[in-house]
C-alpha positions as CSV (number, residue, x, y, z in Angstrom):
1,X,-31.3,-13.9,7.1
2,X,-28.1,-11.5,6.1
3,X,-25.8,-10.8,8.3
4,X,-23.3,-7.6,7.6
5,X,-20.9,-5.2,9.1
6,X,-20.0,-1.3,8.8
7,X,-17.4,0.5,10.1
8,X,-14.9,2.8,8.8
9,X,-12.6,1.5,6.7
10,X,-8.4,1.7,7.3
11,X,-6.7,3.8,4.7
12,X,-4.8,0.3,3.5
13,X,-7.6,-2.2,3.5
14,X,-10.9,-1.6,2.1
15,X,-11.6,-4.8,4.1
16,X,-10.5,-3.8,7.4
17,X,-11.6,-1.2,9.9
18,X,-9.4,1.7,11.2
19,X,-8.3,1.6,14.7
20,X,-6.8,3.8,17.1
21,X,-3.2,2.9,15.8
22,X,-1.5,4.2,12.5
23,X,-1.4,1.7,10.1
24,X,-3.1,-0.9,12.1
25,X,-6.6,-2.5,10.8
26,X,-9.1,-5.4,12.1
27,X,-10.4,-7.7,9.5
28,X,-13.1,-10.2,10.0
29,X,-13.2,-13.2,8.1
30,X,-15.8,-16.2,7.9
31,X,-15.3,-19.6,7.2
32,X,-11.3,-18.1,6.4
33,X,-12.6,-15.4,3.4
34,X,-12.5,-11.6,4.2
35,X,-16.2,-10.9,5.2
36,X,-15.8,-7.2,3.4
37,X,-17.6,-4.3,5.0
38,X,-21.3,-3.2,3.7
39,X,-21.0,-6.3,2.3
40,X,-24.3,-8.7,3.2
41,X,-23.0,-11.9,3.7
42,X,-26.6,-14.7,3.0
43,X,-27.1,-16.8,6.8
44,X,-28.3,-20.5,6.6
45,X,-30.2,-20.6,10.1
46,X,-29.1,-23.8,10.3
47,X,-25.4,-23.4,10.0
48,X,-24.3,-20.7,10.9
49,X,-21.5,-18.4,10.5
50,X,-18.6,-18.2,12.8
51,X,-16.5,-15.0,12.2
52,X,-12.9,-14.5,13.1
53,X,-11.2,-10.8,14.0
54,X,-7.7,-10.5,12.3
55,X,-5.2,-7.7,12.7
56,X,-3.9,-6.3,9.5
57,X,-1.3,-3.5,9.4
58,X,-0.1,-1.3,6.8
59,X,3.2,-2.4,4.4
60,X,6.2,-1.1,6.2
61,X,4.7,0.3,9.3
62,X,6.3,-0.6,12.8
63,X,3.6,-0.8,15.3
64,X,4.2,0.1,18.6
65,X,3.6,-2.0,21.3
66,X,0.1,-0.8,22.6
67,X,-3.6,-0.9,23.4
68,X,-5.6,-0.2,20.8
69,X,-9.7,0.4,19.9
70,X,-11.5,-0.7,16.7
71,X,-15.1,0.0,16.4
72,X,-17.8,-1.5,14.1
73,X,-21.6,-2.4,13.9
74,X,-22.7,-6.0,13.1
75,X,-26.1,-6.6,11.7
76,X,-28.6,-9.1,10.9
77,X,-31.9,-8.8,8.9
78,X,-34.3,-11.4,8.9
79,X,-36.7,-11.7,6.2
């Protein structure tokens, strides 16, 4: 079983997704490591995965204080 995510990426972070906000990104990470987009990530039935969202922003941006949207896809294959 692979799990994997897509989404477009922020214009920083090849790692994150965009969001609504300049400068602002989410990241999802498993077991702590950046679980990188398009990336299959190999699923032990047994133990699963537990992913984590992160908010990343761009070097030297001020992000306003605000709602904001970030859209992906998360998949899983069996085989």
């Amino acid at each position: 079983m692979t799990l994997s995510w897509s989404g477009t990426p922020s214009d920083f972070d090849n790692a994150a997704v965009s969001s609504n906000i300049t400068g602002l990104g989410i990241r999802l990470k498993q077991a702590g490591q950046s679980f990188t987009i398009n990336t299959p990530l190999v699923v032990n039935e047994t133990d699963l995965p537990v992913l984590t969202a992160v908010p990343v922003k761009k070097s030297g941006v001020v992000l306003p204080e605000a709602d904001f949207e970030a859209w992906a896809t998360l998949q899983v294959d069996y085989q």
